[in-house]
C-alpha positions in Angstrom: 1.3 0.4 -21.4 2.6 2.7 -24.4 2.6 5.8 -21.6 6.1 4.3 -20.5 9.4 3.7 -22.8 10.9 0.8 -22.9 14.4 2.5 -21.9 12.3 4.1 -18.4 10.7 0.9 -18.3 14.4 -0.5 -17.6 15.4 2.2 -14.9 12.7 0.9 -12.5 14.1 -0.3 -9.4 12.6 -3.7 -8.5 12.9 -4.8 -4.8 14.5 -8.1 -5.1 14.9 -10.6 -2.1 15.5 -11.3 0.9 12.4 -9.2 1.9 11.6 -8.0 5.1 9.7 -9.7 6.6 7.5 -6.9 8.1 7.7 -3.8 5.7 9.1 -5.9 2.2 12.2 -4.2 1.8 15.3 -5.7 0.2 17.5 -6.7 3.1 21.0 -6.1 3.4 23.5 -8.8 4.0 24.2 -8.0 7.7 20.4 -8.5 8.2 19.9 -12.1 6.5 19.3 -14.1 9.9 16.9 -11.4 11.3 15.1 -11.8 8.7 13.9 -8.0 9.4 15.6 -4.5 8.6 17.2 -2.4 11.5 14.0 0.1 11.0 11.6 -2.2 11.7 13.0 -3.8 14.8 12.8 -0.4 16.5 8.9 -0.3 15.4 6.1 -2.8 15.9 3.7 -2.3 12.7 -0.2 -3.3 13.0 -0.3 -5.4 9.6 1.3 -8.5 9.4 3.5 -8.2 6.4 3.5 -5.8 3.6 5.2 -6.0 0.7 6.1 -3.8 -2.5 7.7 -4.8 -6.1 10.1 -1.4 -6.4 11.7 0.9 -4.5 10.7 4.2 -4.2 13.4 6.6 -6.4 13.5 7.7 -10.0 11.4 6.4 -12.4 8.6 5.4 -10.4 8.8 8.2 -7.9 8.2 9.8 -10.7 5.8 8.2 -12.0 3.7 8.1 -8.5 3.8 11.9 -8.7 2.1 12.2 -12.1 -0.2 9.7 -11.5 -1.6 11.3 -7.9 -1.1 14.8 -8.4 -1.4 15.5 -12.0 -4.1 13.8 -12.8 -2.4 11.2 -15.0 -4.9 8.2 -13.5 -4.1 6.2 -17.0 -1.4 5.6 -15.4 -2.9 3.1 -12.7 -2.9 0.4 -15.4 1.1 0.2 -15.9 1.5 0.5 -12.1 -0.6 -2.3 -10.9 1.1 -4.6 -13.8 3.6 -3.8 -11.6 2.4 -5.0 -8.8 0.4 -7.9 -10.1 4.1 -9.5 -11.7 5.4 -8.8 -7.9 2.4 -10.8 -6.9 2.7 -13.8 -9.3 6.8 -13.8 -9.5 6.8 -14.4 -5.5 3.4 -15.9 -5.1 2.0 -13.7 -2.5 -0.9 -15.6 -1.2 -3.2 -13.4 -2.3 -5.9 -16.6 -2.4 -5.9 -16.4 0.9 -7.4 -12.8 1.0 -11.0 -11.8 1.3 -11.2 -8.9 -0.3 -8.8 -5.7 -1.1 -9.4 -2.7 0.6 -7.5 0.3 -0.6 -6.3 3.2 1.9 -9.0 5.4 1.8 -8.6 9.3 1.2 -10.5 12.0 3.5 -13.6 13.3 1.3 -12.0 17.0 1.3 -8.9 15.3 -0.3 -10.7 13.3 -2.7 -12.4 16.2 -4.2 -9.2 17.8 -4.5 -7.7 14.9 -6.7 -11.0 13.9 -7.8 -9.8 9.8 -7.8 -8.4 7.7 -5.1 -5.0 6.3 -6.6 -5.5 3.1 -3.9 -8.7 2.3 -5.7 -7.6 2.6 -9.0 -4.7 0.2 -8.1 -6.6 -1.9 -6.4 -9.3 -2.6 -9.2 -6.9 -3.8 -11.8 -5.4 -6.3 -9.3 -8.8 -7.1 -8.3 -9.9 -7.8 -11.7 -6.7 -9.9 -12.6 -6.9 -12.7 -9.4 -11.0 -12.3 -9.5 -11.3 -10.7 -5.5 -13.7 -8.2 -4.5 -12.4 -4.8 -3.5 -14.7 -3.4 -0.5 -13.9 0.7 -0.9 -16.3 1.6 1.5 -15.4 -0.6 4.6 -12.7 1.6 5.8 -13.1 5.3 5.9 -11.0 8.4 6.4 -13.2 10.4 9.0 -10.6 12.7 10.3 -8.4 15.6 7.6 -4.9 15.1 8.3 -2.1 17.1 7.1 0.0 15.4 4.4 2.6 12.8 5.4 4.9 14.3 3.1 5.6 17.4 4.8 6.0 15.1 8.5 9.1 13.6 10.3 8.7 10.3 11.4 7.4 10.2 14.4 5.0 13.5 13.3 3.1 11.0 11.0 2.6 8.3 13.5 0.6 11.2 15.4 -0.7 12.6 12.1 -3.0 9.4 11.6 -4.2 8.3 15.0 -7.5 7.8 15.1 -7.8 8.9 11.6 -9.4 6.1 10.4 -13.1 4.3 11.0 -15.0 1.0 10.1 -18.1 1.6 8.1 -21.3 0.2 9.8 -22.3 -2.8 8.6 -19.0 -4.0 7.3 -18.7 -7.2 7.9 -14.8 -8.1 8.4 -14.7 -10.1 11.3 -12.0 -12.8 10.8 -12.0 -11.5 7.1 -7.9 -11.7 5.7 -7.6 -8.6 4.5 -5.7 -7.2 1.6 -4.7 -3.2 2.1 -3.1 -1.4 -1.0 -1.9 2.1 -1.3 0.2 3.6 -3.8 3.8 4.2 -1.5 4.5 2.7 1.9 7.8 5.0 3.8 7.2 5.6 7.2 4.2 2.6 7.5 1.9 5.2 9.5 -0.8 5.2 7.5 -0.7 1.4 6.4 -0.3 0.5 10.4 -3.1 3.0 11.6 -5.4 1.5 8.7 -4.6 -2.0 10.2 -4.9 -1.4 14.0 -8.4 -0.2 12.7 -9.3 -3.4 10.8 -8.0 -5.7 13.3 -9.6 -3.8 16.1 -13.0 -4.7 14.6 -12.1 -8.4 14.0 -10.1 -8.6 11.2 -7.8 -12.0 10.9 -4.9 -11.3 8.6 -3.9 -7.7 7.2 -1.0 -7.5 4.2 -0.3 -4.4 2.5 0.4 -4.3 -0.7 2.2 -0.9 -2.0 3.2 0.0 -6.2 6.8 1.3 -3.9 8.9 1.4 -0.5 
C-alpha cells in the first residue's frame, strides 16, 4: 500500500451512486428513473450487471497502465483494496457467487506480459470473501488485436467467438463472478458472458478495478 501517496491516493475518482444498472456507471440526473445510462440503452450486454468502484481517468488510469504494461504487478494489491471497499461499502452480493473467474488472456499475450492482471485481481478478492477463483474454466482460444487501438463497434467484432469453455468445467447454473482490470466498451466482459451462459451458467456480474 506504500506504492501509492496519500495525496494520489486522494485524486482517485470513485464512482459513487446511482449506478447503472447494467454497466455500474454513476448516472446523471436526467437518467435517475431509467435507472440505466443513454449508452447502455442502445446496447443489450450478456452479463447481468457489472459494476466498478472508480472511473477510468488520472490516477488510476495511470496506475492500470503500470500495473499491465510495465510489469508493476505489486500493484494488484492496492487495486483490488480497491475493489474489495467497493464490494463491502455497497454490499455486492458477492455470497451469492460461485466462484471468480477472471478474463482470461490469449497464451501469446500472456507470454508477452508474463501475468494476467485479471488473476492477480481476482486472487486478493478471492482470498478476502473466502471464494474459489476457477482460471482455467474460460479460455482465450482465438489472438485478437488489442481493444485499445478499436472503435466501438470494431471491438464487438474483435472478440466474437474469441472465447471457449474448458472441458470438464463444470458451470452449469454456477453464479458467476467475472473480473478484469477496465470495463469501456463492455465487449470483452459481454463476449466472456455470452460464453458462460451459453454453457449453463446462471448469474454473470463483472466486477472491473475502473469504467
Amino acid at each position: 500500500n506504500d506504492y501509492i501517496c496519500s495525496r494520489c491516493r486522494l485524486k482517485i475518482k470513485k464512482n459513487t451512486p446511482p449506478f447503472c444498472h447494467s454497466c455500474g456507471r454513476h448516472l446523471e440526473k436526467n437518467n435517475y428513473s431509467k435507472n440505466i445510462c443513454p449508452e447502455c440503452l442502445k446496447r443489450k450486454f450478456n452479463f447481468d450487471r457489472a459494476f466498478s468502484p472508480c472511473a477510468y481517468e488520472g490516477v488510476i488510469k495511470d496506475l492500470i497502465h503500470e500495473f499491465k504494461y510495465k510489469n508493476k504487478d505489486y500493484l494488484g494489491q492496492f487495486l483490488s483494496k480497491l475493489m474489495i471497499e467497493f464490494i463491502r461499502e455497497y454490499n455486492l452480493p458477492i455470497d451469492l457467487m460461485d466462484f471468480i473467474i477472471p478474463i482470461p488472456l490469449h497464451k501469446t499475450r500472456l507470454r508477452e506480459r508474463e501475468f494476467n492482471q485479471a488473476q492477480i485481481l481476482s486472487d486478493y478478492i478471492a482470498l478476502e470473501f473466502d471464494k474459489k477463483v476457477m482460471p482455467d474454466n474460460l479460455r482465450r482460444f482465438r489472438y485478437t488485436k488489442t481493444q485499445t487501438e478499436l472503435e466501438e463497434n470494431e471491438r464487438f467484432l474483435n472478440v466474437k467467438d474469441s472465447f471457449v469453455i474448458d472441458k470438464g468445467s463444470d458451470i452449469k447454473g454456477k453464479n458467476i463472478l467475472l473480473v478484469d482490470d477496465v470495463l469501456t466498451t463492455a465487449a470483452t466482459s459481454s463476449e466472456a458472458a455470452y460464453t458462460l451462459k451459453s454453457a449453463g451458467a446462471n448469474i454473470v456480474f463483472v466486477l472491473t478495478l475502473a469504467n
